[in-house]
C-alpha positions in Angstrom: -30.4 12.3 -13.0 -26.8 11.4 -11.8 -26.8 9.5 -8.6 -24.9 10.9 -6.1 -22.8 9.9 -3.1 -25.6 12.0 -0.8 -28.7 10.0 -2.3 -26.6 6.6 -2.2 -26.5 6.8 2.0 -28.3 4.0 3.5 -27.5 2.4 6.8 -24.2 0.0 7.2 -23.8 -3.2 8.7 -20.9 -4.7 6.9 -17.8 -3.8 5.3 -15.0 -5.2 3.4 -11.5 -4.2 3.9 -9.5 -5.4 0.9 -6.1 -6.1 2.9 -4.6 -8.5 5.0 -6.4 -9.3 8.6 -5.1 -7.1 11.2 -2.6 -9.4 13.6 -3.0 -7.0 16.3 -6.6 -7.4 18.5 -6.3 -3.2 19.3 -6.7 -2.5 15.3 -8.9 0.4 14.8 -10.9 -2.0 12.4 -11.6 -4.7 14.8 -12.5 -1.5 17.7 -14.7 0.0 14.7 -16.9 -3.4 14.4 -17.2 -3.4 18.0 -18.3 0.0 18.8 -20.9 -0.1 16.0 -21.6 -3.8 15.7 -20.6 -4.2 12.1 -19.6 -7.5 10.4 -16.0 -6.6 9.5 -14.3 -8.8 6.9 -10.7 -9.0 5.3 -9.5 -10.0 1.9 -6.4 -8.7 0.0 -7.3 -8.2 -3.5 -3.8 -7.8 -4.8 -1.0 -10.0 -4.1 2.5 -10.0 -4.8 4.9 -12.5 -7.5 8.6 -12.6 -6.9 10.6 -11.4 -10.0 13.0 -14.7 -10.7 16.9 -13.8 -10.3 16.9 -14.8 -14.4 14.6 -12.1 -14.8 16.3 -9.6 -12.5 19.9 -10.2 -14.2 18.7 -8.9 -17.1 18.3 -5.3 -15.6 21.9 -5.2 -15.4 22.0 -4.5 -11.5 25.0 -4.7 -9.4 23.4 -4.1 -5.7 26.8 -3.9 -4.5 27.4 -1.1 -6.9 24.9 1.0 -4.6 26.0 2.3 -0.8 22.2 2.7 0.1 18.8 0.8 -0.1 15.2 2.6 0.1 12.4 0.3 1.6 9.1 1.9 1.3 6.9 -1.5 2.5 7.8 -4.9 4.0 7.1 -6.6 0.5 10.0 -4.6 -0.9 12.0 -5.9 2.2 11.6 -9.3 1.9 11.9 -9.9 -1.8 14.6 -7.7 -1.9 16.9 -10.3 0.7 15.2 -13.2 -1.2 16.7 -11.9 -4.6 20.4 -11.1 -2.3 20.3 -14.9 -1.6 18.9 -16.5 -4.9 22.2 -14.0 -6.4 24.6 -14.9 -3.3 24.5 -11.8 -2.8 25.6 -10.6 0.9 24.9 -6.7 2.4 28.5 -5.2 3.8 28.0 -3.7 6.9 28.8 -0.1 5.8 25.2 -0.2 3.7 22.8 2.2 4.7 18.9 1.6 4.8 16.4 4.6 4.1 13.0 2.8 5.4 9.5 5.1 5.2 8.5 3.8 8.6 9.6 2.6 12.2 7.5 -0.5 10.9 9.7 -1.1 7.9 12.7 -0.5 9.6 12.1 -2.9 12.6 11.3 -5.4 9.8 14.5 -5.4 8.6 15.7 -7.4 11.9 14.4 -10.0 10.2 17.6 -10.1 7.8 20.4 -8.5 9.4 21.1 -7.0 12.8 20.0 -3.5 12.5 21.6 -2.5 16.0 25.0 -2.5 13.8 23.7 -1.0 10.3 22.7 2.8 9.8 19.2 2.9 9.3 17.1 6.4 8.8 13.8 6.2 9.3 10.8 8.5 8.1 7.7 9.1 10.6 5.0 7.9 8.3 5.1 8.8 4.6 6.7 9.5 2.1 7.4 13.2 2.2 9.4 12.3 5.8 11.8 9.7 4.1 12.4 12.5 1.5 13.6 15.2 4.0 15.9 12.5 5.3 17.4 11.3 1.8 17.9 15.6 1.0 20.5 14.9 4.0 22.5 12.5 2.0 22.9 13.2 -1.8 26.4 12.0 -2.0 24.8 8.1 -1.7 24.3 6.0 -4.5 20.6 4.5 -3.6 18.8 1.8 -5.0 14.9 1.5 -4.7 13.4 -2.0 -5.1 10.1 -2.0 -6.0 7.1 -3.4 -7.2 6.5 -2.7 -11.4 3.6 -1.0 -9.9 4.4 1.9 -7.5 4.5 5.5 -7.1 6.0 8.0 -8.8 7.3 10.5 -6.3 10.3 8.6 -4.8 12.3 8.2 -8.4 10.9 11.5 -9.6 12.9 13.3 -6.5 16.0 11.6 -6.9 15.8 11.9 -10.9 14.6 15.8 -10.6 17.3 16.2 -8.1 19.9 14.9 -9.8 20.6 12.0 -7.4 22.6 8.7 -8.5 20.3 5.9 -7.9 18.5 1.9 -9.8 15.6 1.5 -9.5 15.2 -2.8 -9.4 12.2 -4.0 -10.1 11.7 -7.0 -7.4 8.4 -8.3 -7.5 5.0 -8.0 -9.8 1.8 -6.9 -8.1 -0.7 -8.9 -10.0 -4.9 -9.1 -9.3 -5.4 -12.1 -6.9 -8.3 -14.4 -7.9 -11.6 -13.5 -6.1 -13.9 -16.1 -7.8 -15.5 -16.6 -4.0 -16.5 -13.2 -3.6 -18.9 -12.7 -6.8 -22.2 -14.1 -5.0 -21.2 -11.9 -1.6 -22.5 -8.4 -0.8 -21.0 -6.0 1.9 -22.4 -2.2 2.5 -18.9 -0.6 2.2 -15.5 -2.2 0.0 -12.5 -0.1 0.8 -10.0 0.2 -0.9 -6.1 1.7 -0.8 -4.9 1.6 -4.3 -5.3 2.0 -8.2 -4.2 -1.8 -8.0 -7.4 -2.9 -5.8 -9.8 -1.3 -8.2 -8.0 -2.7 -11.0 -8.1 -6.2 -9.2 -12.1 -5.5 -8.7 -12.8 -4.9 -12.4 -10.1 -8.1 -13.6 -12.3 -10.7 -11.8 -15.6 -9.1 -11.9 -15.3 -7.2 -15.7 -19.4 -6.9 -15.5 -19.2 -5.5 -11.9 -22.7 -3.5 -11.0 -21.6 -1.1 -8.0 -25.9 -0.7 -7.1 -25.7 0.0 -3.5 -22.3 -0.9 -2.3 -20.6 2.1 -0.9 -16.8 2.4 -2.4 -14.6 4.3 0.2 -10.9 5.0 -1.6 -8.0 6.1 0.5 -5.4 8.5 -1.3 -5.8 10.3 -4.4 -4.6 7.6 -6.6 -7.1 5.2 -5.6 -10.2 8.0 -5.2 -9.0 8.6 -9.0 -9.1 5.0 -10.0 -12.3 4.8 -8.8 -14.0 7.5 -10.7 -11.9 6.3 -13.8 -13.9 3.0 -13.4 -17.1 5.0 -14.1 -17.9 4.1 -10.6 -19.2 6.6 -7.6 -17.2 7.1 -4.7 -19.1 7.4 -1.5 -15.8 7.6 1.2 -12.9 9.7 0.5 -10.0 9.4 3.0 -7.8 11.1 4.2 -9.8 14.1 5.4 -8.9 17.0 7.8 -10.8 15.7 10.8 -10.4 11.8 9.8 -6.8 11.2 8.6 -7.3 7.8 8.3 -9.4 5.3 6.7 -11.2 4.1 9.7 -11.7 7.7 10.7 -13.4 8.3 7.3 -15.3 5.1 7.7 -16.6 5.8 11.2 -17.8 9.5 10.1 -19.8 8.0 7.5 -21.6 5.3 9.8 -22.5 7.9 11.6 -24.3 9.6 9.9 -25.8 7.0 7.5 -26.5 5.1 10.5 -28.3 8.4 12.7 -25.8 7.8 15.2 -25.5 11.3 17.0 
């Protein structure tokens, strides 16, 4: 008989999240820990490898050929600029900047002074920064990017007959979790095909036994089951549309918290 994620619920007391450690002391994760006294831990398991300005001439890219850049992460920000300045490259001031979030956007301060560029900003996703782009299809965008990414951004522009490069600026590569193999946590969540992958690179004879797997997006949830593994935490859902959200409904009720 098939185990399945109903039989696998047992009480939780830790949990891995495989990103960065918040900055901010109000994250939902750090408030989640408190509230049910879990042992809350952080560790990317992906990292990112600039793409040398040798290896980025040969895709035959003239960024000053393009009258507007799409950011969809701060990654994509920085080694974007960090390619501009290897290439003595400099952004004219009539560029435009399509950023997926207020966080991206405010990033980009970082570079240039965005109180004199034109910068359009999406709420949260991806579907936002789409409804904005519709608004200008007379632009010629460029979309640095990682040679892992999603789909839907180029497939818009390409269905949609829109003149845009997409520059590959940076690899996402597995980052090296030697440390972790002796370690156990309840719950390891995860936010992308590239985690999982990361999982199965360092530990190829990885037995999942009772560690929960909770996978946020479709892509990941997907990855997941691909692995032959069982995935106990799907997020986003209706009444959770986060990760934490999805995490805390689940401690409830393997925990017989009412």
């Amino acid at each position: 008989m098939t185990e399945t994620a109903t039989d696998r619920m047992r009480k939780v007391k830790s949990i891995l999240v495989t990103q960065e450690a918040p900055t901010d002391p109000n994250s939902p994760y750090l408030k989640l820990g408190e509230k049910y006294n879990l042992k809350i831990d952080f560790r990317p398991f992906i990292q990112v490898e600039a793409v040398p300005a040798k290896e980025f001439r040969k895709q035959k890219i003239d960024i000053l050929n393009h009258t507007a850049i799409i950011f969809t992460s701060r990654n994509a920000v920085d080694h974007f600029f960090i390619i501009c300045q290897e290439l003595k490259v400099e952004m004219p001031a009539d560029m435009k900047y399509f950023c997926i979030s207020d966080q991206t956007s405010n990033y980009l301060q970082k570079y240039i002074v965005i109180r004199k560029r034109k910068i359009f900003t999406g709420l949260k996703d991806t579907g936002d920064l789409l409804e904005i782009i519709k608004k200008h299809k007379n632009e010629n965008f460029l979309f640095p990017c990682s040679d892992i990414r999603k789909n839907d951004i180029p497939d818009f522009l390409k269905e949609n007959g829109y003149s845009f490069s997409e520059a590959i600026i940076y690899h996402t590569v597995a980052a090296n979790l030697a440390d972790l193999k002796s370690v156990y946590y309840d719950i390891v969540a995860f936010f992308s095909p590239s985690g999982i992958n990361s999982l199965l690179v360092n530990f190829p004879d990885f037995s999942q036994n009772n560690t929960r797997l909770a996978a946020f997006g479709p892509t990941t949830s997907k990855a997941v089951l691909d692995a032959g593994l069982i995935l106990d935490i799907e997020a986003p859902l209706p009444n959770a549309p986060s990760m934490t959200g999805a995490l805390e409904l689940y401690i409830k009720r393997a925990n017989g918290i009412k």
